[in-house]
N, C-alpha and C positions, 0 to 999 in steps of 0.2 A: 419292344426294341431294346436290344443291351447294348449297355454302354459300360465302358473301363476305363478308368483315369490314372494314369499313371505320371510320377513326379520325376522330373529329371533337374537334375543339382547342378550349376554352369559355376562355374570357380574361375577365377583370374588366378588361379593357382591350380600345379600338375594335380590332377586327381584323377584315380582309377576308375578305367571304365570297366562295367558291367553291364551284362544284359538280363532278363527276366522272363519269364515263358511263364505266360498267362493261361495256364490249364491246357490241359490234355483236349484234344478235340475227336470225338466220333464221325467215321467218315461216312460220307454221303454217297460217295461214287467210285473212290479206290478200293486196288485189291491190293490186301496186305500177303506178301511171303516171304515164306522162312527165309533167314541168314543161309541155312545148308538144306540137305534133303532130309526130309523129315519123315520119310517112308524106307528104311531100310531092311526090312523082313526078308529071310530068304525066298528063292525065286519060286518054291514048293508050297509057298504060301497065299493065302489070298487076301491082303492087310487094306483096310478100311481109314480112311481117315475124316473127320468130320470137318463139315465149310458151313460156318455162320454167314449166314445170308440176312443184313438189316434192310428193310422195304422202308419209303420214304414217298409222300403224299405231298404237294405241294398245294397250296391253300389258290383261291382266286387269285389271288396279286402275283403268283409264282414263288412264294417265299419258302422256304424249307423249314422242315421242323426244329425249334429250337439247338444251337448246338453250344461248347461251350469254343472262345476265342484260344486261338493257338499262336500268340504272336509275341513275337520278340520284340526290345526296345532297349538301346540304353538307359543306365540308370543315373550316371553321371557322367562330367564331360569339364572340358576346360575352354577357355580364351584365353589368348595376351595380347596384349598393346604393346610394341615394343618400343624399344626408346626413338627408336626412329618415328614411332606414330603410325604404326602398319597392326591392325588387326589381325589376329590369327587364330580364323576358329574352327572348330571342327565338323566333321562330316558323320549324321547321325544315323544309323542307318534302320530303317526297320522290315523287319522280315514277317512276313506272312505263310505260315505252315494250315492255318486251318482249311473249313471243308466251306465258308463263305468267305465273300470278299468285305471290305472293311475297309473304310475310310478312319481318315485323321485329322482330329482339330488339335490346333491350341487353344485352352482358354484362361490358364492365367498366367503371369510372371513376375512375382516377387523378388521383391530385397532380402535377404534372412539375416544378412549380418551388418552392422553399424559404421565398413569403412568408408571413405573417400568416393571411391567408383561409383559414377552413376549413371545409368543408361537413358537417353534424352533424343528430343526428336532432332532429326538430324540438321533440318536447318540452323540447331542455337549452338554451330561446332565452329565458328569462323574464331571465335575469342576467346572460346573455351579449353582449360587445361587436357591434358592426356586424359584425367580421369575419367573425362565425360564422353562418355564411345554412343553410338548409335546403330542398334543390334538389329537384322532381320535377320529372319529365315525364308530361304531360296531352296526350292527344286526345280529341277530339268533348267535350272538358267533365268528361271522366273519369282520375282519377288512375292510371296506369298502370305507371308504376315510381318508388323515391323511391333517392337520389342518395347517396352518402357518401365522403369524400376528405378528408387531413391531417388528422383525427381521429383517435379510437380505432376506428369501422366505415370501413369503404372499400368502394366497389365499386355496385351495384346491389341493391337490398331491393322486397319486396316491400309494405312499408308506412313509413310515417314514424319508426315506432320504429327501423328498419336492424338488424333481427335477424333475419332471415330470408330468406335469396335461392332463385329457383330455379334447378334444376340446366339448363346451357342459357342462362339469361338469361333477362329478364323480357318477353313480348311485348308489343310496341307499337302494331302494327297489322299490316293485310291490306290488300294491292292486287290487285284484279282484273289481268287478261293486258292488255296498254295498244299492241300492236302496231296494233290501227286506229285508236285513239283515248286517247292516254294515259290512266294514271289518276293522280291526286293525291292524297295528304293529307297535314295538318302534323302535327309535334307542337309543343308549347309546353313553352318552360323557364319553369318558374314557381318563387316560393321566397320565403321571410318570413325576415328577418332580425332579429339579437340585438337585444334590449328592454330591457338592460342602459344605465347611467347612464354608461358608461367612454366617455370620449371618443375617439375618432379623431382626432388632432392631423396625422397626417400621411398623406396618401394611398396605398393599398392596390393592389397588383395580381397576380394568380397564373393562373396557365394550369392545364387541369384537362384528361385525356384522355377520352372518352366515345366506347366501340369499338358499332358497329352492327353485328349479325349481317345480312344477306339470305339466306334461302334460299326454294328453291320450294315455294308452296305444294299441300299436296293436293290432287287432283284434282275432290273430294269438295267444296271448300273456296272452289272458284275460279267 
């Protein structure tokens, strides 16, 4: 089974986003053509052109022969907390071109850098300053994994308390096979920040690592 891990960088400060294309994929089931015609010989002529035809065997369980992943992801990305105490985070989107479908974990979320900001479960925000934000990730409207870094939890949980993770990392979503037609979906950084009276007198900034698992999805599944 393959699997891809890819890092994505969350800054409390503007940072460029970028995406990644994780290898080239060979197709299973499309037909690739030309941009224009590719046959232009005069009409007195009798011109040949050659069609690679790849055959494909699916094993017992229905799974396809090895291929390589064709998916896109951001690389980095931002939040703010604004001085009002309103979260604002981004929408990440990933793109599926390959010839399987492919699921998405999260499985870890690190501190990288030494400021102030620090991501905590969301119960301990009643007396807690701005700094302390309380991060999930939401698709289709649904809370999906909930977030912890520079606190006493780290890492990826399965609810906002951050007492419990799963072995693997938390799933985020499924993408169908996107080789004739991509497939898309976001997820959203969402997150409520401290309610506490302590002012912020000076502005805050920390970079946060958030690792995405890709592997393919069952056959079963797709």
């Amino acid at each position: 089974m393959k699997k891809k891990f890819l890092s994505l960088m969350m800054a409390a400060a503007v940072v460029a986003t970028t995406s990644v294309s994780a290898f080239a994929a060979e197709s299973n089931s499309n037909v690739t053509m030309p941009k224009e015609a590719n046959i232009k010989e005069t009409d007195d002529q009798t011109p040949t052109q050659d069609v690679y035809i790849t055959g494909h065997v699916q094993d017992e369980q229905g799974e396809m022969p090895t291929a390589s992943f064709k998916v896109t992801v951001p690389t980095a990305a931002n939040f703010t907390v604004t001085n009002a105490g309103v979260v604002v985070g981004p929408e990440l989107e990933v793109k599926n071109e390959g010839t399987q479908g492919i699921e998405v974990y999260a499985t870890e979320f690190t501190k990288t850098t030494g400021g102030d900001l620090k991501v905590v479960k969301s119960t301990g925000l009643a007396n807690a300053p701005r700094t302390s934000v309380a991060l999930k990730l939401v698709v289709n409207g649904n809370d999906v994994a909930h977030l912890g870094a520079g606190g006493d939890e780290n890492g990826v949980f399965k609810s906002g308390e951050l007492t419990e993770k799963t072995p693997g990392g938390e799933k985020l979503l499924t993408l169908g096979a996107g080789a004739n037609e991509a497939k898309t979906r976001k997820i959203k950084l969402e997150g409520t920040a401290g309610k506490g009276t302590t002012h912020v007198d000076k502005a805050v900034s920390d970079t946060f690592k958030l690792v995405l698992k890709i592997k393919k999805a069952p056959a079963n599944s797709q």
